[in-house]
BALUMRO-217646 format. One line per field, with one value per residue (C-alpha): residue in one letter; chain; y, z, x. Coordinates in steps of 0.02 Angstrom, whole numbers, plus 32768, in hexadecimal, padded with zeros to 4 digits. Each point is the difference from the previous one (the first is absolute). Layout:
% residues N
resn = a / ... $
chain = A / ... $
v = Y / ... $
w = Z / ... $
u = X / ... $
//
This chain:
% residues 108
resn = x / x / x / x / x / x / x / x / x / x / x / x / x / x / x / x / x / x / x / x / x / x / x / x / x / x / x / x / x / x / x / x / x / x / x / x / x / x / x / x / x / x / x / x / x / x / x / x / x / x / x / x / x / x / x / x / x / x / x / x / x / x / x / x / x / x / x / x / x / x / x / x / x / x / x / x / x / x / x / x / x / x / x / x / x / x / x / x / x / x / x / x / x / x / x / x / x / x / x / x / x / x / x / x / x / x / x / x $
chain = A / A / A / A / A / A / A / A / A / A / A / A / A / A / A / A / A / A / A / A / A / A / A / A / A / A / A / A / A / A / A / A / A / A / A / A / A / A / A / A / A / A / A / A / A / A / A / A / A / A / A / A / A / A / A / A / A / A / A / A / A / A / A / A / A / A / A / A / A / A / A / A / A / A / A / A / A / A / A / A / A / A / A / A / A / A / A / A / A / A / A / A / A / A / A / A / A / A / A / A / A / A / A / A / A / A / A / A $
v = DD06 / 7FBF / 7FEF / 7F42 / 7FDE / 8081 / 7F7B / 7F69 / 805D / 8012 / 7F48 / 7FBB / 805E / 7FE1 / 7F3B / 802E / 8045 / 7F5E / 7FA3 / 805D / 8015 / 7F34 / 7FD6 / 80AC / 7FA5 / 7F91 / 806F / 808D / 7F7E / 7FE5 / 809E / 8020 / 7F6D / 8027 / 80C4 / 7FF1 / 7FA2 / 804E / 8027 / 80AD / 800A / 7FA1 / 8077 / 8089 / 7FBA / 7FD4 / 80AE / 803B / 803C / 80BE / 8058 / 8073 / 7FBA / 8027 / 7FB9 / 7F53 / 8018 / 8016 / 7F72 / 7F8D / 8032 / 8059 / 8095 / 8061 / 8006 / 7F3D / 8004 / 8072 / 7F93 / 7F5E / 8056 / 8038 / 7F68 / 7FA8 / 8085 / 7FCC / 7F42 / 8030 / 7FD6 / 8090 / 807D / 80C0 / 8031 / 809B / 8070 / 8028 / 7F90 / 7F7E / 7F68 / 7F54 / 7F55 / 7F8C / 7F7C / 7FDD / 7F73 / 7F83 / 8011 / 7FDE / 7F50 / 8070 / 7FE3 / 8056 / 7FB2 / 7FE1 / 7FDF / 80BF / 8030 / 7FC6 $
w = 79C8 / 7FE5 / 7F4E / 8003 / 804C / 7F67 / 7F93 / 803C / 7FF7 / 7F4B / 7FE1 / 805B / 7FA5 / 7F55 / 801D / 803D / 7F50 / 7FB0 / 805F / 7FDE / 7F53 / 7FE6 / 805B / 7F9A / 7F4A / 7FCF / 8039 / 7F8F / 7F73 / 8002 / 801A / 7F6A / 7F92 / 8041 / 7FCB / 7F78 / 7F89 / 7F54 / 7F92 / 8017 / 80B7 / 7FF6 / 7F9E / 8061 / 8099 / 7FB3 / 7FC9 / 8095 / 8038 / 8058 / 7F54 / 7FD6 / 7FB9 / 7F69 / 7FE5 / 805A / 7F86 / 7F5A / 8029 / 8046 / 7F4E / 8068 / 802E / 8092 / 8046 / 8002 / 805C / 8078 / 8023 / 802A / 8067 / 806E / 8012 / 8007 / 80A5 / 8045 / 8008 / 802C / 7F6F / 7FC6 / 8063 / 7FEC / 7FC0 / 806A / 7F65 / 8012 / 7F82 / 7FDC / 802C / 7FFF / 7FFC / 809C / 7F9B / 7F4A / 7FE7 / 7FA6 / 80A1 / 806C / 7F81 / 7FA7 / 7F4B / 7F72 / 7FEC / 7F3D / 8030 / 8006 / 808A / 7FB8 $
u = DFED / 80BF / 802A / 7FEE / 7F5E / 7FD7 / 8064 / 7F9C / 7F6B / 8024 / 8030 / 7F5C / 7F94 / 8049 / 7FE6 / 7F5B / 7FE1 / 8057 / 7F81 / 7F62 / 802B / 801F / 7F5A / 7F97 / 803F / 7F8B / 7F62 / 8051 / 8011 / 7F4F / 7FC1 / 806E / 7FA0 / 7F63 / 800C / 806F / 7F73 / 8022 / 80AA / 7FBF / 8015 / 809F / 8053 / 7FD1 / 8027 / 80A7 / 802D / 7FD1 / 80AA / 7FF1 / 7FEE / 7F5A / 7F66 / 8011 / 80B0 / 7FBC / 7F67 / 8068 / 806D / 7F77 / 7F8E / 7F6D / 7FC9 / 8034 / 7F5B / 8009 / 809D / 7FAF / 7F77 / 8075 / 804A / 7F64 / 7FDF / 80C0 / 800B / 7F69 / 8041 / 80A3 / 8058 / 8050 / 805F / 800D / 80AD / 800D / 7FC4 / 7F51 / 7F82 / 8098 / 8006 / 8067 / 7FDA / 8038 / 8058 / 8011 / 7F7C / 8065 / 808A / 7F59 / 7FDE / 7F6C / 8009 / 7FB0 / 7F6B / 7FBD / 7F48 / 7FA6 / 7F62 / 7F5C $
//
């Protein structure tokens, strides 16, 4: 392949991702509200960044272990992503970018 078919290759698949990304939005945004039901989960979610569990734990006010289990279940609905390191993860999108805002009420 010549170096610019390579190039447009590049470009079309780039606005390919613009597009799915636009039209993927407002699903993520409610899977986001739907999951995201407590302050707990909010913060955790937030500080979920690529560090360790227990860092995300200290800073979200949890235990590790309840990091760990978020993020079972975050990577089971796709919304977290492993960082590469093995047992880390990240979150897509920081919730308030994604028009999910803290929410005061708690889970009954």
């Amino acid at each position: 392949m010549g170096e610019e078919l390579i190039r447009e290759i590049i470009a079309a698949q780039r606005e390919t991702n613009r597009w799915l990304r636009m039209l993927a939005w407002p699903a993520l945004s409610e899977a986001l509200r739907a999951t995201l039901r407590t302050s707990e989960e909010m913060r955790v979610y937030r500080e979920s960044d690529g560090r360790g569990l227990r860092d995300v734990g200290a800073a979200a006010g949890v235990s590790h272990t309840t990091v760990h289990n978020y993020w079972r279940r975050w990577a089971r609905a796709g919304l977290v992503e492993p960082t590469g390191v093995e047992g880390r993860y990240r979150h897509l999108v920081d919730p308030a970018d994604a028009g999910v805002e803290m929410q005061e009420r708690e889970r009954a």
